[in-house]
C-alpha positions as CSV (number, residue, x, y, z in Angstrom):
1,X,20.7,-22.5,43.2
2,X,24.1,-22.6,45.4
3,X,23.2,-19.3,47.1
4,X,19.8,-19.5,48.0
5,X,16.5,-21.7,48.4
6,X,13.5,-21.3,46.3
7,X,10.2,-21.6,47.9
8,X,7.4,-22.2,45.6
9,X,3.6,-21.9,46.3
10,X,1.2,-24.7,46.1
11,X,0.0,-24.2,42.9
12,X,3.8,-24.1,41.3
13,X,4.7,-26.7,43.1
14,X,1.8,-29.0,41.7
15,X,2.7,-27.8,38.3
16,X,6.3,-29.1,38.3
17,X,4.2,-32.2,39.3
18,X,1.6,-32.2,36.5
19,X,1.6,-35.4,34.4
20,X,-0.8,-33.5,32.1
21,X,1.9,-30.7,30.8
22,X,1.4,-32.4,27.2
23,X,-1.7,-32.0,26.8
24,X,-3.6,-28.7,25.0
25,X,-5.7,-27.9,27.3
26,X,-6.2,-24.5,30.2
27,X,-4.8,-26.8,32.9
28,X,-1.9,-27.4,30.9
29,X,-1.3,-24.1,29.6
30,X,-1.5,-22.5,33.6
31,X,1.2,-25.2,34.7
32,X,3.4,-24.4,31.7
33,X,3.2,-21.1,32.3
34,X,3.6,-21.1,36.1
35,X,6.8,-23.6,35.1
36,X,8.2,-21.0,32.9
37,X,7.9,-18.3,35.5
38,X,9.5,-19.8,37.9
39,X,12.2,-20.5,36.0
40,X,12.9,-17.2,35.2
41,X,12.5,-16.3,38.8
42,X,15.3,-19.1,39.5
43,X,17.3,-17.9,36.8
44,X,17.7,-14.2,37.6
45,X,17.9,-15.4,41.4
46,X,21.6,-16.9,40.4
47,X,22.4,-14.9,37.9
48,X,21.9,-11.6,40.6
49,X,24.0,-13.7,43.4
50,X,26.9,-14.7,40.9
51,X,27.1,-10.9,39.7
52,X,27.2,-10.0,43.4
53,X,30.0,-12.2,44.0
54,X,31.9,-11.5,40.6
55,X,31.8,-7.8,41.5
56,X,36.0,-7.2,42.0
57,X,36.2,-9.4,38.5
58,X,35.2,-7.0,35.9
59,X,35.2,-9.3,33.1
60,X,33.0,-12.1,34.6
61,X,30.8,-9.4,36.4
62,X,30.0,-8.1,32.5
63,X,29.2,-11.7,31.9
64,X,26.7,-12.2,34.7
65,X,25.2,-8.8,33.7
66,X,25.0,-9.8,30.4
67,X,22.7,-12.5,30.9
68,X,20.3,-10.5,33.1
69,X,20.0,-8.3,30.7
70,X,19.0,-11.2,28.2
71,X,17.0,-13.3,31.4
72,X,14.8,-9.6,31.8
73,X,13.9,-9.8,28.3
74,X,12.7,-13.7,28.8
75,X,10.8,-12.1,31.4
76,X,9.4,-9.8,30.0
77,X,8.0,-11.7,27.3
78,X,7.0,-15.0,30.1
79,X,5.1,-12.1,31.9
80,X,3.1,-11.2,28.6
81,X,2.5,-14.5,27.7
82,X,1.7,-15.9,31.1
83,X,-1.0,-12.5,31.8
84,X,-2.9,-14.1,28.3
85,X,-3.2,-17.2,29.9
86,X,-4.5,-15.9,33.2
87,X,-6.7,-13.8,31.4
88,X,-8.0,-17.3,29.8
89,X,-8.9,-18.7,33.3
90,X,-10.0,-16.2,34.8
91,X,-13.4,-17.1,34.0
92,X,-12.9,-20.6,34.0
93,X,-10.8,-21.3,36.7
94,X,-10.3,-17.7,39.0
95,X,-7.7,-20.1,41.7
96,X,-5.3,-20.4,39.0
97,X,-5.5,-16.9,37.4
98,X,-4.4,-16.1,40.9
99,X,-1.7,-18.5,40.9
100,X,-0.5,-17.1,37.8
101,X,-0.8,-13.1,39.1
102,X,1.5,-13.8,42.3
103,X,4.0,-15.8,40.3
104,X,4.3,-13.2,38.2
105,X,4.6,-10.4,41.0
106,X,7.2,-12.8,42.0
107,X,8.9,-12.1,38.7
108,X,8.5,-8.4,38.8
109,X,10.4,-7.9,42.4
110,X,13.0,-9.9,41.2
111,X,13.4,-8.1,37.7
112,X,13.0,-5.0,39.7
113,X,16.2,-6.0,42.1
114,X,18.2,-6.8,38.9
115,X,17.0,-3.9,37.2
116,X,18.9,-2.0,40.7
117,X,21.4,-4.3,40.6
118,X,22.4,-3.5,36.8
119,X,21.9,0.4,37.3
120,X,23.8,0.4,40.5
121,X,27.0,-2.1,40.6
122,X,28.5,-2.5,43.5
123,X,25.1,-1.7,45.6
C-alpha cells in the first residue's frame, strides 16, 4: 500500500483483531469474511495505482491488468460468499450484517473503478 492509506471501519478493524478467527462459529465467520473483503479492497487498490503508473510500459501495464482481472473474479466470488454470511446474521446479529453490507459496497466502488480503469486505459 505505497500509494495510498486504507481506512477501515470499526467493525474491520476489530476483525483483524479477533483472537477467535479459528473458531466455527457466526462471529468467526463475519470477521473472516470482513478480513477477506478487505483484502480484496487492498488488493485491487494497488493493483489500480501500479497499472496507473505502468501506463507508458505496455508490457507491465498488461501485467497489472492482468491481475485485476483475476483480483475482480476473487471479488466476485468474496462478495457471494460474504452476502451468505450476512444473510446468516442478520437475524442473529443485524450490527454485523451491516458491517459486512458496507464492506462489501466498499468492494463494489472499487471493482467498479477497475472495471473503468480496464475498459478505458489511459483514463
Amino acid at each position: 500500500m505505497r500509494f495510498f492509506n486504507l481506512t477501515l471501519t470499526t467493525p474491520e478493524a476489530e476483525a483483524y483483531n479477533a483472537s477467535f478467527l479459528e473458531e466455527k462459529s457466526l462471529r468467526a465467520d463475519v470477521a473472516r469474511s470482513l478480513i477477506r473483503l478487505v483484502s480484496c479492497i487492498a488488493r485491487v487498490n494497488t493493483e489500480l495505482e501500479e497499472l496507473k503508473r505502468s501506463q507508458s510500459m505496455s508490457s507491465l501495464w498488461k501485467l497489472h491488468a492482468d491481475a485485476l482481472v483475476v483480483l475482480l473474479d476473487v471479488a466476485s466470488t468474496s462478495t457471494e460468499e460474504a452476502a451468505g454470511v450476512a444473510k446468516a446474521a442478520e437475524t442473529k446479529d443485524a450490527a454485523s450484517a451491516k458491517a459486512i453490507h458496507e464492506t462489501v459496497q466498499k468492494l463494489r466502488e472499487r471493482s467498479d473503478l477497475a472495471v473503468k480503469a480496464l475498459a478505458h486505459p489511459g483514463s
